[in-house]
C-alpha positions as CSV (number, residue, x, y, z in Angstrom):
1,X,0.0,0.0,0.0
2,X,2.9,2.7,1.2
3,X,4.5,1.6,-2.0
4,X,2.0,2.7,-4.4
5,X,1.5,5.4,-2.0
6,X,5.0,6.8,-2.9
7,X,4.7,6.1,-6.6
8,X,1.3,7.9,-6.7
9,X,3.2,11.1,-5.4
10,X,6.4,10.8,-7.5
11,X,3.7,11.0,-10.7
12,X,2.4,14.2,-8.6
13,X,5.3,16.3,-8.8
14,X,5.5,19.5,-7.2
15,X,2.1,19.0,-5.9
16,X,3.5,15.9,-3.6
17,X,4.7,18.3,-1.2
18,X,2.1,20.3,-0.4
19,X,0.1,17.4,0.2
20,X,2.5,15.1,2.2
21,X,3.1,18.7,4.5
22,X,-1.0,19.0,4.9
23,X,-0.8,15.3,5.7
24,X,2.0,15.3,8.5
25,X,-0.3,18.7,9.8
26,X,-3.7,16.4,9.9
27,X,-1.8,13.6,11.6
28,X,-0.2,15.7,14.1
29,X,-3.4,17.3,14.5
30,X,-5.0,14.4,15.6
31,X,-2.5,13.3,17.8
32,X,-1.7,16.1,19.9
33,X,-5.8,16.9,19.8
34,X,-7.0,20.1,20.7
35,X,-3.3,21.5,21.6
36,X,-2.2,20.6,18.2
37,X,-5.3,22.5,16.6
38,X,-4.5,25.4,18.1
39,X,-0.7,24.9,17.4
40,X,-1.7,24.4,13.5
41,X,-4.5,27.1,13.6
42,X,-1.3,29.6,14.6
43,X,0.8,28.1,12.1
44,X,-1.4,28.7,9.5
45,X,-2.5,32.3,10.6
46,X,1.6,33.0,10.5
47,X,2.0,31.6,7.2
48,X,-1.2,33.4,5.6
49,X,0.6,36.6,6.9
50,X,3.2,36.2,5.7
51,X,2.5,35.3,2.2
52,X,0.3,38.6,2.2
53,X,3.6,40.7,3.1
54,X,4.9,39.0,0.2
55,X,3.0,39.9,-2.3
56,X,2.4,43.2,-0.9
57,X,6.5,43.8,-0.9
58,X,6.6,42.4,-4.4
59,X,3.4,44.6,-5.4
60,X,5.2,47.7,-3.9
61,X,8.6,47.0,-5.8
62,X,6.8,47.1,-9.0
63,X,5.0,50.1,-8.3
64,X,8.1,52.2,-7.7
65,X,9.4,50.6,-11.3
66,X,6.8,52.9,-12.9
67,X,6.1,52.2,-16.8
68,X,8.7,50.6,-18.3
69,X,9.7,52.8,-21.9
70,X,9.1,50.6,-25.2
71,X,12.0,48.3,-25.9
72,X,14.4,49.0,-28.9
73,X,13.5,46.9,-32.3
74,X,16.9,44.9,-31.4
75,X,16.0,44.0,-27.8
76,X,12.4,42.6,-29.2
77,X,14.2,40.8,-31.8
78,X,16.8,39.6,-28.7
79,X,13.7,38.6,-26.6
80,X,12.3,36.7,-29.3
81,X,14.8,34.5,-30.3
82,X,15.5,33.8,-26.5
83,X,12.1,32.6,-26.2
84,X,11.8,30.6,-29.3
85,X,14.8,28.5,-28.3
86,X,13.7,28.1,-25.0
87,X,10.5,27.0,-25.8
88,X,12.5,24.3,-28.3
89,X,13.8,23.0,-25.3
C-alpha cells in the first residue's frame, strides 16, 4: 500500500509536497488533539501573513518601477529568439 503510495506522489510532482506537509499537519493534529489545533491554527494564521507581506513587498517593488519605456527593435528581436529557443527545449 505505502509503496503505491509513494509512486502515486512521485507521478504528482511539485504537488506531492504540499500534500504530504497537509498530511503530516492532519496527523499531528489528531495526535496532539485540541493543543495541536491550536498549534496548526497559529501556524497557519503565521504563514497566511506572511505570504500577504509578500506579495504586498513584491506589489510595492513594482509600483516604484513605474512604466517601463518601449523596448528597442533589437531587444524585441533579442527577446524573441531567446524565447523561441527556449520553448524548443
Amino acid at each position: 500500500m505505502w509503496h503505491g503510495f509513494c509512486e502515486h506522489l512521485k507521478e504528482c510532482g511539485r504537488n506531492g509536497g504540499p500534500f504530504c506537509f497537509a498530511l503530516v499537519a492532519v496527523l499531528g493534529m489528531g495526535a496532539l488533539g485540541a493543543w495541536g489545533m491550536a498549534v496548526f491554527a497559529a501556524v497557519l494564521v503565521l504563514g497566511i501573513i506572511w505570504v500577504w507581506m509578500a506579495v504586498a513587498e513584491q506589489r510595492q517593488k513594482f509600483e516604484k518601477l513605474g512604466k517601463m519605456p518601449p523596448l528597442s527593435e533589437n531587444d524585441l528581436s533579442r527577446a524573441r529568439s531567446k524565447l523561441v529557443s527556449r520553448a524548443k527545449h
